[in-house]
PDB file of N, CA, C and O in Angstrom:
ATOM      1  N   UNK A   1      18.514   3.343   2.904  1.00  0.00           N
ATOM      2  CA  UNK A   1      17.980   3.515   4.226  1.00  0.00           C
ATOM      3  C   UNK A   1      19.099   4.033   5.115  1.00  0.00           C
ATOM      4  O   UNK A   1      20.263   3.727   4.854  1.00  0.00           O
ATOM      5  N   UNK A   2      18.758   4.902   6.285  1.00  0.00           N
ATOM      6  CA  UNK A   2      19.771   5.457   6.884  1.00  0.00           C
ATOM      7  C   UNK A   2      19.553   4.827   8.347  1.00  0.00           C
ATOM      8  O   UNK A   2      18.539   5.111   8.984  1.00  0.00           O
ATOM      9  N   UNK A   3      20.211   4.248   8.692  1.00  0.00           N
ATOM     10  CA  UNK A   3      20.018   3.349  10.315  1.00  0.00           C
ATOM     11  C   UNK A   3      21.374   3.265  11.111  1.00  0.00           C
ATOM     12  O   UNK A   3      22.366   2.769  10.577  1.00  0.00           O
ATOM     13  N   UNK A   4      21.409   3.865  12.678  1.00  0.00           N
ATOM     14  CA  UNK A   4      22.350   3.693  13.058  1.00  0.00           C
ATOM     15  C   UNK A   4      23.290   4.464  13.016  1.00  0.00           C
ATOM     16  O   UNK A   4      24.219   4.350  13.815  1.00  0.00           O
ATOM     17  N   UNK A   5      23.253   5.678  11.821  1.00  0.00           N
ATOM     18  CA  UNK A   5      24.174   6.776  11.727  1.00  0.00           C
ATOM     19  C   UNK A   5      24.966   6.151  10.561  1.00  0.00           C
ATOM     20  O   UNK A   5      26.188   6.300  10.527  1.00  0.00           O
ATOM     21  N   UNK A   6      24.292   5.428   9.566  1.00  0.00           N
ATOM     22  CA  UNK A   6      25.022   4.936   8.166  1.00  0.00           C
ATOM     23  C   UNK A   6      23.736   4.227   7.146  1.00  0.00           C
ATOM     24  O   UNK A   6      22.821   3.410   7.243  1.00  0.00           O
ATOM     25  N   UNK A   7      24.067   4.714   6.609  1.00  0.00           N
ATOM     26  CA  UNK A   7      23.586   4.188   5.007  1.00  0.00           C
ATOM     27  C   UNK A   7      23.168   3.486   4.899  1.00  0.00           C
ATOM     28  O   UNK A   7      23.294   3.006   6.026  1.00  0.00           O
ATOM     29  N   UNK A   8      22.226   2.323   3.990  1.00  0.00           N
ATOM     30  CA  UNK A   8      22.201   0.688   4.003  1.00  0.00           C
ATOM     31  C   UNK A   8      21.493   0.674   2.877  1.00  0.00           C
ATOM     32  O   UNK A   8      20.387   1.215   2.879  1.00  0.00           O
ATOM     33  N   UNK A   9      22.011   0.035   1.665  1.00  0.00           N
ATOM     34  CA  UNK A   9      21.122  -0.320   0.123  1.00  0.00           C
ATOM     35  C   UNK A   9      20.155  -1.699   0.594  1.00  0.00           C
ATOM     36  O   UNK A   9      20.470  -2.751   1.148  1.00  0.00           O
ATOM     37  N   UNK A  10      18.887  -1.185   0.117  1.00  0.00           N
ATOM     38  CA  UNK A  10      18.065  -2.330   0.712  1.00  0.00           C
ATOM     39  C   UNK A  10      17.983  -3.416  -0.548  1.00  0.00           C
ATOM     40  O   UNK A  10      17.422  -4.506  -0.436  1.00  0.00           O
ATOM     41  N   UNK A  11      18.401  -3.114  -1.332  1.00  0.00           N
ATOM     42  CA  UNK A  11      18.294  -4.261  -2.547  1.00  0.00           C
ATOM     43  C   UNK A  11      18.217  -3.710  -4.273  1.00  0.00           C
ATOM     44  O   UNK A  11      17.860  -2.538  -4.391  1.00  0.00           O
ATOM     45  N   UNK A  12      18.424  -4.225  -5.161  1.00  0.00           N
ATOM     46  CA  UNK A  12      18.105  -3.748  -6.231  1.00  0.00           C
ATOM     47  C   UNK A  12      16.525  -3.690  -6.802  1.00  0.00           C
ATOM     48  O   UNK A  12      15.937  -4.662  -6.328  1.00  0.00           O
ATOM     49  N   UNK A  13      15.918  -3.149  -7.379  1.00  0.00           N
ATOM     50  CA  UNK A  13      14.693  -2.764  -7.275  1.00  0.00           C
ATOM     51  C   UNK A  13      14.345  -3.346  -9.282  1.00  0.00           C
ATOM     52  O   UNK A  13      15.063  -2.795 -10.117  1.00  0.00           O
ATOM     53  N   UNK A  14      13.656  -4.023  -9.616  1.00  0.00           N
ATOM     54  CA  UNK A  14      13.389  -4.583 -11.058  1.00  0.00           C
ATOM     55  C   UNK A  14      12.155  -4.420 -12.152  1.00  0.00           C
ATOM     56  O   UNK A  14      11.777  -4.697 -13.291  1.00  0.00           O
ATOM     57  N   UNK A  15      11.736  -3.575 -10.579  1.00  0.00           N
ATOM     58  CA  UNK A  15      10.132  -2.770 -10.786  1.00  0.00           C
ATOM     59  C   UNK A  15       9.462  -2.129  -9.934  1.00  0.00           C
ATOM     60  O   UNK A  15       9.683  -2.471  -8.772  1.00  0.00           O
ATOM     61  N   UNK A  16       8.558  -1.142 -10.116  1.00  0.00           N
ATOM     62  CA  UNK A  16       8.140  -0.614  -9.318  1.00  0.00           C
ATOM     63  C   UNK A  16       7.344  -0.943  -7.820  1.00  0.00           C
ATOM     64  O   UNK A  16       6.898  -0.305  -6.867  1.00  0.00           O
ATOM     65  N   UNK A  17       7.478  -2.437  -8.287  1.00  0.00           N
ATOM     66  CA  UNK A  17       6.854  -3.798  -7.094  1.00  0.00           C
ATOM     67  C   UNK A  17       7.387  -3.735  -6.316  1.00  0.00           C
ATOM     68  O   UNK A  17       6.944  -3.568  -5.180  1.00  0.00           O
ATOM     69  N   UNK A  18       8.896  -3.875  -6.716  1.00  0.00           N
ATOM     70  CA  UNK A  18      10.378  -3.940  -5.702  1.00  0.00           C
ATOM     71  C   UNK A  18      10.379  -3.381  -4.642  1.00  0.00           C
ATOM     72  O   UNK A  18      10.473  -3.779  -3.481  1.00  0.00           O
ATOM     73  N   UNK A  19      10.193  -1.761  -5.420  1.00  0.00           N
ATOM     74  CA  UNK A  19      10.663  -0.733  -4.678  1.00  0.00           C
ATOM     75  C   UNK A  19       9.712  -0.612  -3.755  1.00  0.00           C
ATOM     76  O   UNK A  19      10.213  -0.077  -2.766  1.00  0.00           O
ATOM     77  N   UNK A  20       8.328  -0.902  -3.559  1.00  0.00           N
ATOM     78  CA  UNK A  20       7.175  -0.436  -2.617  1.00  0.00           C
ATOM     79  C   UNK A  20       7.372  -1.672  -1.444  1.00  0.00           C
ATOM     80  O   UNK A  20       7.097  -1.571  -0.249  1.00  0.00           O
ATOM     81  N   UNK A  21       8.040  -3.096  -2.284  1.00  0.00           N
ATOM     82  CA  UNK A  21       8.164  -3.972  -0.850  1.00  0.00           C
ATOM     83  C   UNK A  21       9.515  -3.470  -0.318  1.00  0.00           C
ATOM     84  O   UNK A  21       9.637  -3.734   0.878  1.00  0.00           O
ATOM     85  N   UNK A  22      10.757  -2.706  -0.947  1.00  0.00           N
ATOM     86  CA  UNK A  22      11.463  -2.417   0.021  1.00  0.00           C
ATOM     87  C   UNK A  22      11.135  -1.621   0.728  1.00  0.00           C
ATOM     88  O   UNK A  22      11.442  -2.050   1.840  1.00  0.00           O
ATOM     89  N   UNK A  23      10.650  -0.610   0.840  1.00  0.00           N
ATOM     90  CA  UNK A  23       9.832   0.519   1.529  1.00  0.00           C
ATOM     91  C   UNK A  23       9.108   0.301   2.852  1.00  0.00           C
ATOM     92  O   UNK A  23       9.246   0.512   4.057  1.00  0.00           O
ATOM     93  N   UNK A  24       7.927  -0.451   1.627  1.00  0.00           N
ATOM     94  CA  UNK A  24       6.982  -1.086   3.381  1.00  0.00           C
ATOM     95  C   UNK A  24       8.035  -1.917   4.063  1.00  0.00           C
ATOM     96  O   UNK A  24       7.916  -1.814   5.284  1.00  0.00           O
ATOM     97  N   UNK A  25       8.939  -2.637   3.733  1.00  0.00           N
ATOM     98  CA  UNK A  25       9.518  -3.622   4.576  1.00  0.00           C
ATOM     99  C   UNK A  25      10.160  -2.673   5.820  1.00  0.00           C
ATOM    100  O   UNK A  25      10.231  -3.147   6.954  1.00  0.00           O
ATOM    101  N   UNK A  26      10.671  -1.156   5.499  1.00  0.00           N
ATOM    102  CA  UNK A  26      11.221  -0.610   6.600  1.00  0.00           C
ATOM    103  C   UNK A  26      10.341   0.158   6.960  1.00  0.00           C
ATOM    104  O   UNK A  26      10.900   1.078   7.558  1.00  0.00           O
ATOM    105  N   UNK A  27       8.765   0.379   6.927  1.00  0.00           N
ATOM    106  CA  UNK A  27       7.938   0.977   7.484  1.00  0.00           C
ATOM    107  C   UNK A  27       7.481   2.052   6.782  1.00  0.00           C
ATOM    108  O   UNK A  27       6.820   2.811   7.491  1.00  0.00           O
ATOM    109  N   UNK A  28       7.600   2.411   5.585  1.00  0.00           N
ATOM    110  CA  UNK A  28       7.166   3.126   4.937  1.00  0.00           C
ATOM    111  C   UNK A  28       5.827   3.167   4.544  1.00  0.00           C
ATOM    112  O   UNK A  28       5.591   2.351   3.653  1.00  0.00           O
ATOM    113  N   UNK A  29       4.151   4.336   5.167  1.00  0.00           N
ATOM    114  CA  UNK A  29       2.779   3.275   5.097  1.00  0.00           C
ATOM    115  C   UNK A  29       2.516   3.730   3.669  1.00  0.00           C
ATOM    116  O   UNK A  29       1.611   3.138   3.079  1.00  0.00           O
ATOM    117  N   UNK A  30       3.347   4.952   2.850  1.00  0.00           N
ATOM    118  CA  UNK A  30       2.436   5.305   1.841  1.00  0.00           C
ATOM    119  C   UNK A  30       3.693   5.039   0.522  1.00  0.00           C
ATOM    120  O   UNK A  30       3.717   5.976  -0.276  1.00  0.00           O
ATOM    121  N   UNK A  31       4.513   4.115   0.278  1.00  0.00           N
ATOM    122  CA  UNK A  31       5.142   4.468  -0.982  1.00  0.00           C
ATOM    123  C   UNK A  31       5.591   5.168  -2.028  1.00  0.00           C
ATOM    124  O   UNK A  31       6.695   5.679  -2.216  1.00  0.00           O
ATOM    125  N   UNK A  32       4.456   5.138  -2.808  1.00  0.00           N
ATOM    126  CA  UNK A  32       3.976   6.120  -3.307  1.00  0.00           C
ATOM    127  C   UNK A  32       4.432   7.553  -3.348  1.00  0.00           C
ATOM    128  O   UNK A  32       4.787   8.216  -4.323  1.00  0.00           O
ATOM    129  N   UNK A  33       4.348   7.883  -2.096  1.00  0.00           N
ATOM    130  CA  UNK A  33       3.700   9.024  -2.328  1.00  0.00           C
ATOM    131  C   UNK A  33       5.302   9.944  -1.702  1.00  0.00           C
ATOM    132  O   UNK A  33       5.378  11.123  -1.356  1.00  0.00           O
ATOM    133  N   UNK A  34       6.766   8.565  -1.751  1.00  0.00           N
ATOM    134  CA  UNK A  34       7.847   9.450  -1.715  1.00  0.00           C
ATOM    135  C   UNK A  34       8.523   8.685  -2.567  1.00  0.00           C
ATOM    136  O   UNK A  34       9.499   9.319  -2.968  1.00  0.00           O
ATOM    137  N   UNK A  35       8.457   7.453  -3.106  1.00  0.00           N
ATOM    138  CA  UNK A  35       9.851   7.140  -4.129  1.00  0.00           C
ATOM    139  C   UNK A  35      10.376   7.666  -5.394  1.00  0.00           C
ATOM    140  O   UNK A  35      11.036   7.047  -6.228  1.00  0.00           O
ATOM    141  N   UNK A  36       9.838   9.399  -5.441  1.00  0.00           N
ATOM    142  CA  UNK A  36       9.966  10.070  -6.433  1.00  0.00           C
ATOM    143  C   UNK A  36      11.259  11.423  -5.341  1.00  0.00           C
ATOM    144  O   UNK A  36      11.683  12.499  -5.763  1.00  0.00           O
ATOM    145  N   UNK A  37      11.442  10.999  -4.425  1.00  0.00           N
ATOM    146  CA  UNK A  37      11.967  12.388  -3.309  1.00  0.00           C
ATOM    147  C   UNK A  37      13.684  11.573  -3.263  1.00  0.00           C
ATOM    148  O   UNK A  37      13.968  10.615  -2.544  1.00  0.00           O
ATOM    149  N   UNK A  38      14.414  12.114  -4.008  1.00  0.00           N
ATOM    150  CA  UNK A  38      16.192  11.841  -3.754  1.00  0.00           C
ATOM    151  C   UNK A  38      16.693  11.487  -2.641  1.00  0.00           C
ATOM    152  O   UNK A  38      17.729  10.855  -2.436  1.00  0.00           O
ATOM    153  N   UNK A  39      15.644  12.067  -1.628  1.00  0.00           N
ATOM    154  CA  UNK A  39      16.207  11.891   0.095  1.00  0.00           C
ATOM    155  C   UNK A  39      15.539  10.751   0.254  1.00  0.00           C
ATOM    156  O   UNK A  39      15.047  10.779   1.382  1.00  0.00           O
ATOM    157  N   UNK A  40      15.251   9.699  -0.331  1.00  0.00           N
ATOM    158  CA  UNK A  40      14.497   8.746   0.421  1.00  0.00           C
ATOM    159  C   UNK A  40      14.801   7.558  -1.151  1.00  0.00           C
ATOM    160  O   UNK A  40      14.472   6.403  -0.879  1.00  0.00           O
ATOM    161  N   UNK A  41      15.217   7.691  -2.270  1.00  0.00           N
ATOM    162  CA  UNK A  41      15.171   6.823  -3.473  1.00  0.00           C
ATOM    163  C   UNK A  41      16.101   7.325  -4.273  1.00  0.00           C
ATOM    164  O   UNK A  41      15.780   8.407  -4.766  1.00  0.00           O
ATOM    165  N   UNK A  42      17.253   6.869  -4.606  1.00  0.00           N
ATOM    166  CA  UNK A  42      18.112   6.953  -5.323  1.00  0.00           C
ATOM    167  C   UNK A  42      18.024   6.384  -6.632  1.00  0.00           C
ATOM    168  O   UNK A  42      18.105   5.178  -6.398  1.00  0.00           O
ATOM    169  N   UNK A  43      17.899   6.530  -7.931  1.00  0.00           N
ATOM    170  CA  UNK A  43      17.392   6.011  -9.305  1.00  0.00           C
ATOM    171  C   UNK A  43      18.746   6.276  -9.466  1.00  0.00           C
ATOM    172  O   UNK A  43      19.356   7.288  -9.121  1.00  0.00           O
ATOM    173  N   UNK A  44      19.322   4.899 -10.233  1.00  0.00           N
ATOM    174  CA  UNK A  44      20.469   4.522 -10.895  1.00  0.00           C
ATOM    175  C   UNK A  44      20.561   3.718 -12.153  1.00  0.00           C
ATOM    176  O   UNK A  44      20.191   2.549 -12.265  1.00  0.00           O
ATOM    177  N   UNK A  45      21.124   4.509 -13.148  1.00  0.00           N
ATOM    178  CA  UNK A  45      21.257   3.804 -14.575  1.00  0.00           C
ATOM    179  C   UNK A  45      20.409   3.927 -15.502  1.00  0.00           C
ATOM    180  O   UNK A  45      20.414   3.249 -16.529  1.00  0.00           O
ATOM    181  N   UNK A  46      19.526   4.888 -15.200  1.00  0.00           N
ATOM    182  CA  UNK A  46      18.292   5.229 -15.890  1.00  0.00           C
ATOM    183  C   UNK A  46      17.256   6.222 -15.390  1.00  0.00           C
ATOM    184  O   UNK A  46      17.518   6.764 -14.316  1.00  0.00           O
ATOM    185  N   UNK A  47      16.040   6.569 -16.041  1.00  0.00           N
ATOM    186  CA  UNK A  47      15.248   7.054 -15.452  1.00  0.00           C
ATOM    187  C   UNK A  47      14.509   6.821 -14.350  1.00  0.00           C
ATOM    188  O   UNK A  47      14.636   5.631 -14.062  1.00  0.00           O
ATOM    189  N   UNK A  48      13.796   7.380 -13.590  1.00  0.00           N
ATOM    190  CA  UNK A  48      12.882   6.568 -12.110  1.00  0.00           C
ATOM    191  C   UNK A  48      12.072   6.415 -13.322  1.00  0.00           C
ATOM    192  O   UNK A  48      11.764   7.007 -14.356  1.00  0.00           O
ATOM    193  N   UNK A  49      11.803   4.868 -12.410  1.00  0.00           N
ATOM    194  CA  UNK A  49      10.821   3.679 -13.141  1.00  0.00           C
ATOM    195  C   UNK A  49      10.540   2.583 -14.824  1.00  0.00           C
ATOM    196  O   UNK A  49       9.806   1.799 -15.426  1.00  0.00           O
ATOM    197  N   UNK A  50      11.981   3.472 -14.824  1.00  0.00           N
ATOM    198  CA  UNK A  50      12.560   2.438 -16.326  1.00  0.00           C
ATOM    199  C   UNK A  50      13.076   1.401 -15.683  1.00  0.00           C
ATOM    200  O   UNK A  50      13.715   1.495 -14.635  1.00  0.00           O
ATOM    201  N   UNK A  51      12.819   0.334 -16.293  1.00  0.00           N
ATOM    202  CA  UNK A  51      13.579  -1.059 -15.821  1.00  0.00           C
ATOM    203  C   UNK A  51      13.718  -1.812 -17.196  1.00  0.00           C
ATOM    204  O   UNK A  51      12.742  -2.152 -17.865  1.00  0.00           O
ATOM    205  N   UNK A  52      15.176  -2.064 -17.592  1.00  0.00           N
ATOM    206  CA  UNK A  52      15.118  -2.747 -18.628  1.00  0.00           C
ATOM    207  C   UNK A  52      16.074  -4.083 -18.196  1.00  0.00           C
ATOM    208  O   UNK A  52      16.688  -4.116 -17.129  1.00  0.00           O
ATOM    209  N   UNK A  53      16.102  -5.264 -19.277  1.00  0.00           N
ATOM    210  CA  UNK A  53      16.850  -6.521 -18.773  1.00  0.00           C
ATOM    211  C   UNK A  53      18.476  -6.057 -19.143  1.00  0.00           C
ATOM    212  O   UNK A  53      18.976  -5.319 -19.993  1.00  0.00           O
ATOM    213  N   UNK A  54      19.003  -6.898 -18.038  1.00  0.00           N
ATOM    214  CA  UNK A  54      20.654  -6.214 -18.373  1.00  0.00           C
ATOM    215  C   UNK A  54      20.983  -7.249 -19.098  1.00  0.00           C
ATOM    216  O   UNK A  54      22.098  -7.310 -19.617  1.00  0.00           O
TER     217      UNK A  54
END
């Protein structure tokens, strides 16, 4: 999230559940329909929407 003129990781994400309550939590109404867009979801350590146990 970008707030304030800086950055902010809203949490680690463990499923695709995660990621839609971090989203709506900062006002996001459709999910969906951007956590596939780089400017808005950063996927780390894997593919978007692989989640495996570490």
């Amino acid at each position: 999230m970008h707030s304030g003129g800086r950055d902010e990781i809203l949490g680690t994400a463990y499923s695709d559940h995660d990621l839609v309550v971090f989203l709506e939590g900062v006002g996001v109404a459709e999910p969906e329909a951007i956590w596939d867009a780089p400017q808005w979801v950063e996927w780390r350590g894997g593919q978007a929407h692989e989640f495996h146990a570490a």
